[in-house]
C-alpha positions in Angstrom: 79.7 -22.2 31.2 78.4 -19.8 28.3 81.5 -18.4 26.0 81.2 -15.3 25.2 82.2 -13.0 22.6 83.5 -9.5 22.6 81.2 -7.3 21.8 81.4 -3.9 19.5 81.0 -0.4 22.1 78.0 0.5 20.6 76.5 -2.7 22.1 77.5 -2.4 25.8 74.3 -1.7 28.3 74.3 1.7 30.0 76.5 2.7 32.9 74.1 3.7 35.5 71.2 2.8 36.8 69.2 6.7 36.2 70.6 6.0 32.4 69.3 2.5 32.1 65.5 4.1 33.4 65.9 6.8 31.2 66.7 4.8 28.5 63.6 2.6 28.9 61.1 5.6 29.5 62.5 6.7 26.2 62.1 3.7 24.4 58.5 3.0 24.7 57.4 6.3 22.3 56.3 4.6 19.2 56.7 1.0 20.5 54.4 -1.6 18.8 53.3 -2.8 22.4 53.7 -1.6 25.5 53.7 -3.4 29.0 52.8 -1.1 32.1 49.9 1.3 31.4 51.4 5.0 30.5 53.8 4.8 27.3 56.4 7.0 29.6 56.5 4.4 32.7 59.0 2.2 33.8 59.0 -1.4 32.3 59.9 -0.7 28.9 58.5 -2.7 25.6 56.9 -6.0 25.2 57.9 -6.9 21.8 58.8 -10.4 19.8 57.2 -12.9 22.7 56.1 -15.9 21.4 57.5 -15.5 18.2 55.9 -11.9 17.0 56.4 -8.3 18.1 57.6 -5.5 16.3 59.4 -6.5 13.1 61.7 -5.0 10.7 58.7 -2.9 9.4 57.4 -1.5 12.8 60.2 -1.0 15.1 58.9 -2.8 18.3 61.8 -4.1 21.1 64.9 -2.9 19.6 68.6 -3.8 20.0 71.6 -1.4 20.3 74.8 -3.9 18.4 75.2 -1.7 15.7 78.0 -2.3 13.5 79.1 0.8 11.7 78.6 0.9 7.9 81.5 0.2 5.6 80.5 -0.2 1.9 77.0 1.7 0.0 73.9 -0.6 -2.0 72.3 -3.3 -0.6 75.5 -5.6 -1.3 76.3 -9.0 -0.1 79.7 -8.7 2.6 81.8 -11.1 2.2 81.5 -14.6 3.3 84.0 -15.0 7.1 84.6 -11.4 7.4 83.7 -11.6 11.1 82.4 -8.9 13.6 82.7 -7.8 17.2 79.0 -8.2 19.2 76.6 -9.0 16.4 73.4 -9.5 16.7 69.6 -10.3 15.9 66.9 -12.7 17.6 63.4 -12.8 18.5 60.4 -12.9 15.9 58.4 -10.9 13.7 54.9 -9.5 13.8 54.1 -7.1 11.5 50.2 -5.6 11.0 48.3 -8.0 8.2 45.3 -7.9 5.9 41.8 -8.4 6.2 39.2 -8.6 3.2 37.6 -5.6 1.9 33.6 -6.5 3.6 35.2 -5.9 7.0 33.8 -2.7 8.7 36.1 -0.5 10.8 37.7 2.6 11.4 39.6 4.1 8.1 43.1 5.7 9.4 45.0 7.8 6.7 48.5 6.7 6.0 51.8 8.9 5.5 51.9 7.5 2.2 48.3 8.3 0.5 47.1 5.2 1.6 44.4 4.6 4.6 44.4 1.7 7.4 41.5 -0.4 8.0 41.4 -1.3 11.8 39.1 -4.4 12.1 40.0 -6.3 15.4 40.9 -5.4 18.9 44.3 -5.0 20.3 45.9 -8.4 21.2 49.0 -9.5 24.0 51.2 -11.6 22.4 52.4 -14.4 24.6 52.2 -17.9 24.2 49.1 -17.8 22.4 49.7 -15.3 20.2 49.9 -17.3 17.1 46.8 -17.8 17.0 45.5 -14.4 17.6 47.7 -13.0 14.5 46.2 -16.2 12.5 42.5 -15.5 13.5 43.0 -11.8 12.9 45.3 -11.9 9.7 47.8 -9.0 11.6 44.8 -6.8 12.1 44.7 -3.8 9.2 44.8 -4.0 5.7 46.5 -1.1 3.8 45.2 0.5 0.8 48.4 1.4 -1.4 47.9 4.4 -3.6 49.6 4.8 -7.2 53.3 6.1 -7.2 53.9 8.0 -10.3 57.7 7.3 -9.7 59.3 5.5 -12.5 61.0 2.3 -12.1 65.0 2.7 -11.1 66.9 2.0 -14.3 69.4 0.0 -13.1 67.8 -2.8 -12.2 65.3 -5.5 -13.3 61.8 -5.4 -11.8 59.3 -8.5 -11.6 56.4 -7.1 -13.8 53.5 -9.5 -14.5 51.0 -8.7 -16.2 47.2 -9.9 -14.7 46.7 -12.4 -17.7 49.3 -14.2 -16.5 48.5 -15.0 -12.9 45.9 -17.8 -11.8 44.0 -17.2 -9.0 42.8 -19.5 -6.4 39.6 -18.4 -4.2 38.4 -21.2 -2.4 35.0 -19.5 -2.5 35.5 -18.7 -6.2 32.6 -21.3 -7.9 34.3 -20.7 -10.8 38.1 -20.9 -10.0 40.1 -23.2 -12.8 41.1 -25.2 -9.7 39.5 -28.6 -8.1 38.9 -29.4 -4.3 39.8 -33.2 -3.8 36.8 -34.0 -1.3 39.2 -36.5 0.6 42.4 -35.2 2.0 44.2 -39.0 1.9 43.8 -39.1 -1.8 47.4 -36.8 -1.3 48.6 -37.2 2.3 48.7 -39.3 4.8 49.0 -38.7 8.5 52.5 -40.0 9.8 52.5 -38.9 13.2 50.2 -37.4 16.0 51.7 -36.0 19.0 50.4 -34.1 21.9 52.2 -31.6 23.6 51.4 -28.9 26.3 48.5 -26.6 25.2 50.3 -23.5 24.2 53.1 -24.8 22.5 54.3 -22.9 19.4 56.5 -24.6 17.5 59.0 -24.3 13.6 59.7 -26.9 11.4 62.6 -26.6 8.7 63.1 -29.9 7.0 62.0 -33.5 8.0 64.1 -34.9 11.3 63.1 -32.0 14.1 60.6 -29.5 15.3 61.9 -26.1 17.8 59.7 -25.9 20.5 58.2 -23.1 23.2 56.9 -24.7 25.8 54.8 -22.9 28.0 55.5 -23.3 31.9 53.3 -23.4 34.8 55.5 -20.8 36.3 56.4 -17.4 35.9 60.0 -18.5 36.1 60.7 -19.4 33.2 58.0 -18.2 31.2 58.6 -21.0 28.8 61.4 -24.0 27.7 62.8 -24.8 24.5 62.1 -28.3 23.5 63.0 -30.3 20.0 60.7 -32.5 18.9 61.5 -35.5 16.7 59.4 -35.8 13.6 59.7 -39.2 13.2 59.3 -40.6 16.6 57.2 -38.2 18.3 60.1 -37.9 21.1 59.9 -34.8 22.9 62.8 -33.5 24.7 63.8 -30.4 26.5 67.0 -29.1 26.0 66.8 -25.4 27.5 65.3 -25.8 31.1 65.5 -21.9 31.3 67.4 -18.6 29.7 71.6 -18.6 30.2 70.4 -15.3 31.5 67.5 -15.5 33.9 69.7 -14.7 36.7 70.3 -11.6 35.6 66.5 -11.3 34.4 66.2 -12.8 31.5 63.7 -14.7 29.2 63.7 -17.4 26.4 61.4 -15.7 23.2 62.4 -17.6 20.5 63.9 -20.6 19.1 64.5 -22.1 15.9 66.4 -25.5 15.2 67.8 -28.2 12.8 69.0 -31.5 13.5 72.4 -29.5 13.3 71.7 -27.2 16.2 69.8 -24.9 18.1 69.8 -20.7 17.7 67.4 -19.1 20.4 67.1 -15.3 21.7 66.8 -14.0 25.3 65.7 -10.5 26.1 65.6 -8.7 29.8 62.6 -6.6 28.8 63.1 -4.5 31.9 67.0 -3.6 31.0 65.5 -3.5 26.9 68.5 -6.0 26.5 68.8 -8.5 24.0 70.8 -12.2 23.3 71.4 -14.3 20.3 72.9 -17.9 21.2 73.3 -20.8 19.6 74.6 -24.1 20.3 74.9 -27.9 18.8 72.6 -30.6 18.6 73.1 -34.1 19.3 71.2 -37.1 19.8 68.5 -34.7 21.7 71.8 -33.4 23.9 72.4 -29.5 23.5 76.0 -28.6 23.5 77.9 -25.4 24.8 75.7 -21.8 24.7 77.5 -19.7 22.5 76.8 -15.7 23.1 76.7 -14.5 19.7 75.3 -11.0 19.9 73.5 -8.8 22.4 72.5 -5.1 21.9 69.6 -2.9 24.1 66.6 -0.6 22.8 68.2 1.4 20.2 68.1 -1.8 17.8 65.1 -4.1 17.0 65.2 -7.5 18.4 66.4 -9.5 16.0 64.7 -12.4 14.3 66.0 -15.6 13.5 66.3 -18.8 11.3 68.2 -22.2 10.7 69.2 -23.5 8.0 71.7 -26.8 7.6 74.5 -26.3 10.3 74.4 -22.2 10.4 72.1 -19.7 12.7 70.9 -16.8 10.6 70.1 -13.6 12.4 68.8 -10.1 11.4 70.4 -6.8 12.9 67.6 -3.7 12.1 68.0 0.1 13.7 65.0 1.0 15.5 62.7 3.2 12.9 62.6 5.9 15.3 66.5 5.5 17.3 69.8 7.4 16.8 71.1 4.4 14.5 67.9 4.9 12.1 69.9 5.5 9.4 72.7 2.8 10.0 72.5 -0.3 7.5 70.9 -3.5 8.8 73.0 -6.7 8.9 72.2 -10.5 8.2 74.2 -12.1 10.4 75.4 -16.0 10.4 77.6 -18.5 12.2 77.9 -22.0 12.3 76.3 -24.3 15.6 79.1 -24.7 18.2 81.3 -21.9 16.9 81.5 -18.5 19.1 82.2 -15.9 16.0 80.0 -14.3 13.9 80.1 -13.1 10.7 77.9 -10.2 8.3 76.5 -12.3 5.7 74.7 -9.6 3.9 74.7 -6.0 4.0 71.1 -4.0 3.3 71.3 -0.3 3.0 68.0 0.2 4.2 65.2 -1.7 5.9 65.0 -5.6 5.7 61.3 -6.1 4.6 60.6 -9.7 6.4 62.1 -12.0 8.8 64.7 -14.5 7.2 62.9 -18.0 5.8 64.5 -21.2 5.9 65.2 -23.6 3.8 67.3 -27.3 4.4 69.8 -25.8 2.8 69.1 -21.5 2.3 68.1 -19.0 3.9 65.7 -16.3 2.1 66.1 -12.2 3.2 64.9 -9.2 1.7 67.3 -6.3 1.6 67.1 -2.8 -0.2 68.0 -3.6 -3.6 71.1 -1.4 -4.5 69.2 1.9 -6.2 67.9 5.1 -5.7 64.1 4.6 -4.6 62.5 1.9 -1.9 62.9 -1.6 -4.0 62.9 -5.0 -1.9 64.7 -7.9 -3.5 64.2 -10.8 -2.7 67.7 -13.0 -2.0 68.3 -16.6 -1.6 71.3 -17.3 0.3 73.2 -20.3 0.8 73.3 -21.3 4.4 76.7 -23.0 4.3 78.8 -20.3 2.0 76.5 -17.7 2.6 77.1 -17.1 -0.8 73.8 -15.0 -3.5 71.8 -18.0 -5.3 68.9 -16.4 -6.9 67.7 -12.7 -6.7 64.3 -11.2 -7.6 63.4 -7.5 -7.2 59.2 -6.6 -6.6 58.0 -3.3 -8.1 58.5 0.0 -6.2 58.0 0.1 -2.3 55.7 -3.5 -2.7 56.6 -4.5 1.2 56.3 -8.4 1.1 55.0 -9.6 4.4 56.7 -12.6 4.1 59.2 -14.2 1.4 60.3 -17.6 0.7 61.4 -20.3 -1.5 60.0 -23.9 -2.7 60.0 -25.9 -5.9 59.1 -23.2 -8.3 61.1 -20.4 -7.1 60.9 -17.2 -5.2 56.9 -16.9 -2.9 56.1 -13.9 -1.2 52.9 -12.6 0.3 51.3 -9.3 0.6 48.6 -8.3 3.1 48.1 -4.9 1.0 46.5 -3.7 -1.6 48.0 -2.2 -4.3 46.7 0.5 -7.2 49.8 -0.3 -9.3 51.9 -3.8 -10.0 48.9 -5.5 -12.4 49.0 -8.9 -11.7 50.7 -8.9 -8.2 48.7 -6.0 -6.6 46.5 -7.8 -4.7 46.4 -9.7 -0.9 47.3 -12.9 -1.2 50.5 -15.4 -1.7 52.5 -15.6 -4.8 54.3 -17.6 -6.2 55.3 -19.1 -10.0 53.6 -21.7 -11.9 56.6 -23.2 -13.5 59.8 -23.4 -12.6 62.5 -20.7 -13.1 65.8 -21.4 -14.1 67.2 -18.6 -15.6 66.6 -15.6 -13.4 63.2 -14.5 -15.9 60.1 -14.4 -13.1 58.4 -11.8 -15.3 58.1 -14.2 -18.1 56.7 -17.0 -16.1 53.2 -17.6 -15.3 52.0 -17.2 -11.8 49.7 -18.5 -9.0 47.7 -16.3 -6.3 46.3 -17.9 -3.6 44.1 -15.0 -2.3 43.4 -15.0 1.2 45.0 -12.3 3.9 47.9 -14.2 4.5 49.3 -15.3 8.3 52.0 -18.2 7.9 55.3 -18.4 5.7 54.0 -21.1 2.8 56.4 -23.9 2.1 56.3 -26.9 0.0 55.9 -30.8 0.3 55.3 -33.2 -2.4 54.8 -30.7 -5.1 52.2 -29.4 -3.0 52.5 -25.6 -2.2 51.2 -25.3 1.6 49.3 -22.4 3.0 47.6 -21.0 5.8 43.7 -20.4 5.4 41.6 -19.1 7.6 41.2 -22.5 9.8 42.7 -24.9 7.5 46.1 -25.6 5.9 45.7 -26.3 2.3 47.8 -28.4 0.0 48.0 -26.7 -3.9 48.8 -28.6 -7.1 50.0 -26.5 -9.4 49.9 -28.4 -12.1 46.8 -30.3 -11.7 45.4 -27.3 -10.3 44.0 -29.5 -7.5 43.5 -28.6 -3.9 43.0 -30.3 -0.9 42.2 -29.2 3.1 43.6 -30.1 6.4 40.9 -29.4 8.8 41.4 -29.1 12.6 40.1 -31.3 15.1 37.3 -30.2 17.4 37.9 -27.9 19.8 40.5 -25.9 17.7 41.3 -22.1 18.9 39.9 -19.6 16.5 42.5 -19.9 14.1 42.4 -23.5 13.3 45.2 -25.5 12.2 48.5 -23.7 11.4 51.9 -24.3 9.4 55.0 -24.8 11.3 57.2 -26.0 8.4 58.7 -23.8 5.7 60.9 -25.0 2.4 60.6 -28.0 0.3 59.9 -31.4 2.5 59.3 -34.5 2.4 56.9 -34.1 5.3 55.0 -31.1 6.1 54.1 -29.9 10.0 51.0 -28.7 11.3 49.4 -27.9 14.8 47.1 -26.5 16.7 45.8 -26.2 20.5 42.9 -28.1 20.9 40.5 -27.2 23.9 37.9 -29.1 23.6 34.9 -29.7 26.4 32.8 -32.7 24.7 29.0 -33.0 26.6 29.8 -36.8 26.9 33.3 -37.4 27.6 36.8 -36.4 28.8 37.7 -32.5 28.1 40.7 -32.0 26.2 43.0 -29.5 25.9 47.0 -29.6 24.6 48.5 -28.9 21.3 48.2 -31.7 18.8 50.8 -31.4 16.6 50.3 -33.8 13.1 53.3 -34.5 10.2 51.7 -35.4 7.1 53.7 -37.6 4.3 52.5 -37.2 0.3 51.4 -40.5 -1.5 54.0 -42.1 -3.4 
């Protein structure tokens, strides 16, 4: 049995059946992807499968569990103040960066900027991960100057280009080392293999959330947890609460705590947030935590510790455009949710977890387009560190690790010195006190296409086919290279925050001339040196 919760009246689905085609038809204009040939045809959007579609930036699948606004700025509501209905889920895609000697078509931008189309258009299913990887998102935008000047009211990062140190693993003459042997840091603690198109999140060191893809069309996928430590697979979501009624698993995230997952009818253009607890491999009671239809984004999600974290976002284009978006929390096995945070404008990225936070990136409470970066706690909800980026910079994705406050940009910018450029950020040093534009900082500059996250003092990011493992402070590097047979886009990082073990993957379909093919998803957890 699946509790449910009341929901707000903004949320319910249409009355009719003419309303509910209508309603699709309508939805599709400006979609980021769009299943059924002609844009004004039934079937509505494909957005969020396989953990992308259209994020908080594009307005893909949308949701309609609007919660009225109450208070102005980008303020943090109250930790229990619980709502009616709700709502976020699915996962985030929005377009990426590619390096300036690709050749393509130039599109001009609203803004003064241009687009640089490099790579075809991509479905995003299963295998979509790697597709985004391979293609970093697919454009690169060129940001033009704004002559605005900065909102007085609040503190901007501002560092200056002597103080950042670049990493270019092409770069001969980059201040930083390659170690020619990977074990001189890590060393391989487990090696699993799973079905070949598995996607798959890691936050912390006990468990992994799993898609795993079916041989049938019903369900497209289930939602297995995978032990880190013991390589013990287990599936604990057979199929959607809703697929009677047409309905699909398209995202999952997990902690030993619990499970949060989203469910969409993309027919109706209806979405689900549940959650439930975790034990011993055994999921407990589905709890419906929020549901909304077309007019609002489909939510993505995180989990941190014992809470769910979702994101509630107006579609750009959709009556509710200009309500506020809403992170939303509540705790594994309870059926109430509550606003943790309140943005008065666009969230930038989908929520990052840590063990025991969860990082967003609301409006900052001004006149002008400013994204600040937030670390929440994920059991009081409570504000733990804040850090605003320079006027309309639109991170790509935004974290947290050992040093602070990471974020990544697959744009260019013609203003913001030191952190104008494509790449992932993130301090030196350590910040204590609040000042990141008096610490020194590190780019490592490639078009990013993972979340980075930290293990060992190393700070772990996505290349191009390897994940690579940064000392900051002996400004070493090291390389964890796929195995043969690796799709396009290599090896990939499924863990995000600080661990003691680190998560990486990828599907292997290999065809040797002597010897057995393979193909499946080989999932390896690496373990620092003491």
């Amino acid at each position: 049995m699946v509790t449910r919760r009341s929901t707000h009246a903004n949320h319910a689905r249409s009355g009719g059946a003419a309303k509910r085609s209508a309603q699709r038809r309508g939805s599709s204009a400006g979609g980021a992807l769009y299943a059924g040939g002609k844009k004004d045809a039934r079937g509505g959007h494909v957005g969020n499968v396989g953990g992308f579609g259209g994020g908080p930036g594009l307005g893909s699948n949308s949701t309609r569990a609007a919660v009225k606004r109450k208070t102005r700025g980008g303020t943090q509501q109250k930790a229990g103040s619980a709502v009616a209905g709700g709502g976020a889920g699915g996962v985030h895609k929005r377009g990426g960066g590619s390096s300036g000697a690709d050749q393509g078509v130039r599109v001009p931008t609203p803004t003064g900027g241009e687009i640089l189309l490099t790579r075809r258009h991509f479905l995003f299913g299963a295998l979509g991960v790697g597709a985004l990887a391979a293609a970093g998102g697919g454009a690169s935008v060129l940001l033009k100057k704004r002559e605005e000047e900065a909102a007085s009211d609040i503190t901007v990062l501002e560092v200056p280009e002597a103080n950042v140190t670049t990493l270019a693993v092409d770069d001969e003459e980059s201040p930083f080392t390659k170690l020619d042997d990977t074990a001189e840091r890590v060393e391989l603690a487990g090696r699993y293999e799973l079905p070949y198109g598995t996607l798959l999140w890691a936050t912390g060191d006990d468990v992994a959330a799993c898609l795993l893809p079916n041989d049938t069309a019903k369900p497209l996928v289930h939602v297995g947890i995978l032990s880190l430590g013991s390589g013990d697979l287990t599936t604990v979501l057979e199929q959607a609460v809703g697929q009677d009624d047409g309905f699909d698993v398209y995202d999952a995230r997990a902690t030993a705590s619990g499970l949060v997952w989203t469910e969409a009818n993309i027919l109706e253009g209806i979405w689900r947030v549940y959650a439930a607890r975790l034990s011993g491999g055994t999921l407990g009671e589905p709890q419906l935590l929020d549901e909304g239809d077309s007019d609002w984004e489909t939510p993505t999600i995180a989990a941190a510790g014992s809470h769910a974290f979702w994101q509630v976002l107006p579609k750009v284009n959709g009556p509710y455009s200009t309500e506020d978006s809403l992170v939303k929390r509540a705790a594994f096995g309870a059926a109430e949710a509550e606003v943790a945070y309140t943005s008065h404008g666009r969230l930038c990225t989908p929520p990052y977890a840590l063990a025991n936070g969860v990082v967003i990136t609301p409006r900052a409470d001004t006149s002008g387009t400013y994204y600040q970066l937030t670390l929440l706690d994920a059991d009081s909800g409570e504000v733990r560190d804040t850090m605003v980026l320079p006027r309309a910079m639109r991170p790509l994705e935004a974290g947290y690790g050992d040093t602070g406050f990471t974020f990544s940009f697959d744009a260019w910018y013609q203003y913001g010195d030191g952190i104008s450029h494509i790449g992932t950020y993130t301090p030196l040093e350590g910040v204590s006190d609040g000042n990141y534009s008096g610490a020194p900082w590190f780019c490592y500059s490639r078009t990013p296409s993972a979340a980075p996250a930290w293990c060992g003092g190393a700070f772990m990011v996505k290349s191009t086919r390897t994940v690579n493992g940064i000392d900051l402070a002996t400004k070493q590097y090291f390389l964890i290279e796929p195995e043969n047979g690796a799709d396009d886009y290599g090896e990939y990082l499924a863990s995000t925050g600080s661990n003691n073990v680190v998560v990486t993957y990828a599907n292997i379909d290999d065809k040797p001339l002597n010897g057995e093919p393979k193909k499946y998803c080989l999932v390896r957890v690496w373990r620092p040196l003491a």
